[in-house]
N, C-alpha and C positions, 0 to 999 in steps of 0.2 A: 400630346406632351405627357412626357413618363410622370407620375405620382411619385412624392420621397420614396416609398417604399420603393417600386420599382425602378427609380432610377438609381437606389442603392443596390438594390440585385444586380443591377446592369454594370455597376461599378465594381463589383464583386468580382462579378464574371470578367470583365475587361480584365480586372487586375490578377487573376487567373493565367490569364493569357499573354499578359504582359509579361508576368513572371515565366512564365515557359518559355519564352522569348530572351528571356534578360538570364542567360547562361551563368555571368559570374555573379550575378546578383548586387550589382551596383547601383542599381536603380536606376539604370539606362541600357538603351540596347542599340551597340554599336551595329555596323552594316554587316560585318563577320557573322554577330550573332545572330540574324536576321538570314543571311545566305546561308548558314551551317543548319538552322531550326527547317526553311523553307527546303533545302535539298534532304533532310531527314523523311520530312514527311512523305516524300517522294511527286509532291508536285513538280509537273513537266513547267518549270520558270526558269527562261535563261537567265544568268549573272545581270545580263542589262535590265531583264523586268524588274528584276528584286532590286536593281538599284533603283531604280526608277518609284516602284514602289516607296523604298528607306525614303527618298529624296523628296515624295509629296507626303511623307510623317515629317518629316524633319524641316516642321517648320519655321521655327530662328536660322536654318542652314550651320546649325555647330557642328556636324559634323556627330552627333548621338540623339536618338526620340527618347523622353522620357515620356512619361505616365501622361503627362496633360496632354502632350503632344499625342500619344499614341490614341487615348480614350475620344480626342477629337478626328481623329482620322480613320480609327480604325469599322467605325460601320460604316462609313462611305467607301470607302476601298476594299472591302469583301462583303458589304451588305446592302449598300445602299440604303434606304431610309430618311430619317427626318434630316439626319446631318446632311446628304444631299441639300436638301432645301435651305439648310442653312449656307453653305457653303457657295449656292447659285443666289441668297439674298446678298450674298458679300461680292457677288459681281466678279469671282474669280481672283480677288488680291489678295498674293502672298503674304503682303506685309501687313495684311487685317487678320490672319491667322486661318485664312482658310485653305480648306486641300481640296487640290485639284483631282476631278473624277478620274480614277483609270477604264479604258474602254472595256467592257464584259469582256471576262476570260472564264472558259469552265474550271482552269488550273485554278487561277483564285479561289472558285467557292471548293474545289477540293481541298483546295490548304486551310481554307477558310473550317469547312466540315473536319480536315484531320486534327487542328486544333481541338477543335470542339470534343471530339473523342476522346482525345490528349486528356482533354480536362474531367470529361466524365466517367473513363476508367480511374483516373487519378483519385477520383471525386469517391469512387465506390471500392476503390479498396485501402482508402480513410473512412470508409464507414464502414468496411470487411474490419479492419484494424480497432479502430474504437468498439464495434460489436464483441470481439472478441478481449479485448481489457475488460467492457464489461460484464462478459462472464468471467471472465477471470477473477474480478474482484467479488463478483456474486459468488463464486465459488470460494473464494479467500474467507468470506465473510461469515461462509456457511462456516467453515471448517474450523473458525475461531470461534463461533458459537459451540461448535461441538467441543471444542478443547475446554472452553470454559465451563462445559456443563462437565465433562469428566473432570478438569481441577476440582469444581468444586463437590464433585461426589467424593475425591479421594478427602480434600481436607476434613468432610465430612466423618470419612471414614477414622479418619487422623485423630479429630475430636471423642467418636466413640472409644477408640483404643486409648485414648489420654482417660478417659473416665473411666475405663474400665483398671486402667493399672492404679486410677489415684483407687477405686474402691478395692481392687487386691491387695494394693497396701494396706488401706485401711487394716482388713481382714488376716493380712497376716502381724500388724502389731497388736491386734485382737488374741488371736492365735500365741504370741510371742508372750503377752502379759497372762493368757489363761495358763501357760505350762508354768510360767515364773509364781504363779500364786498356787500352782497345784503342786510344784519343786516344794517350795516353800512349806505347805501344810505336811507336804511328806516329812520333810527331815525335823520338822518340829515334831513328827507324828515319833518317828526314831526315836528322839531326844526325851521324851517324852518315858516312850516303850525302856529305853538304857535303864532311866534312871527310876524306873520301877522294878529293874530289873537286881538293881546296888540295892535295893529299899530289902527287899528279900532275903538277898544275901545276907545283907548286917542281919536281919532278924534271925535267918537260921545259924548265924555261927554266935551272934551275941546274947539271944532271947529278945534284944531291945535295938530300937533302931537308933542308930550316931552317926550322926553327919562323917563323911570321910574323911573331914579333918581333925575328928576328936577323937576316931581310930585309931588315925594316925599318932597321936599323942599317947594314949594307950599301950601301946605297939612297945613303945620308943621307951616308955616307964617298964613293962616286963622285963625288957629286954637289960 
């Protein structure tokens, strides 16, 4: 008797093939779909085996095998196995839910075998598929680590150039106050230079120095 584990793998598998079976994906597999799957795979089965086959899955007789129906019949009719023995304790009645053996056919265990292929290429190139997302995301992941190390070199770079113009500002309001105070000394230096220059003047034309508005007063009395 199968372990959980392994009678979960078994159910896996079953449902596998169930599903390969079941075309529109109803969760049932009509006789069509059953005759269209079995003449793809190219097993030599006339129309009447594969009914005959549908007919001992389909044990309610509705007229479609779902999942319980099929995972109950389906190792006895392409595998043989324990369900046999279940199937020969039930004494062969239908209406106990057992299925009737079909006599060995090498066609069976070929459809039997081309399922199974069915499912393990199917099987590997969902793992070719999934291998390759994940290198792709391995590669995504890479190339986002590299974007971030370049953003954050450039921001870097962003920050030197922001402190470098806050310190050339600095340096030129530096600049801008040393010529304002070196302007400044000059024209006072001028002002300075002029008015020693009137001081002279009055002296050689007066002998005595007078402010230029008591010249001016002078001036205005001669005159």
């Amino acid at each position: 008797m199968a372990t959980g584990a392994e009678g979960n793998a078994e159910d896996a598998q079953l449902r596998e093939v169930f599903d390969v079976c079941d075309l529109d994906h109803n969760g049932k597999i009509s006789l069509a779909e059953l005759q269209l799957v079995i003449g793809e795979s190219g097993t030599n089965l006339s129309d009447a085996e594969v009914a005959d086959i549908f007919r001992r899955l389909d044990v309610n007789t509705d007229g479609e095998i779902d999942f319980q129906e099929f995972k109950k019949g389906y190792s006895q009719i392409f595998g043989g196995g324990q369900q046999e023995d279940e199937a020969a304790a039930g004494d062969g009645d239908q209406g106990n839910g057992a299925v009737e053996a079909l006599p060995e056919r090498p066609e069976m265990d070929a459809f039997a075998s081309d399922i199974q292929k069915s499912l393990d290429d199917h099987n590997a190139e969902v793992r070719k598929e999934r291998d390759a997302l994940l290198e792709q995301n391995a590669k995504l992941t890479r190339e986002l680590a590299e974007r971030s190390d370049e953003l954050e070199a450039a921001r870097a770079q962003l920050r030197d150039k922001a402190g470098e113009l806050r310190r050339t500002g600095a340096e030129a309001d530096d600049i801008i106050e040393r010529i304002r105070k070196e302007k400044d000394a000059e024209m006072a230096k001028i002002k300075s230079e002029l008015l020693a220059e009137q001081v002279r003047a009055w002296l050689e034309i007066d002998g005595s120095y007078s402010p230029p508005c008591v010249v001016a007063t002078r001036v205005q009395q001669v005159c």
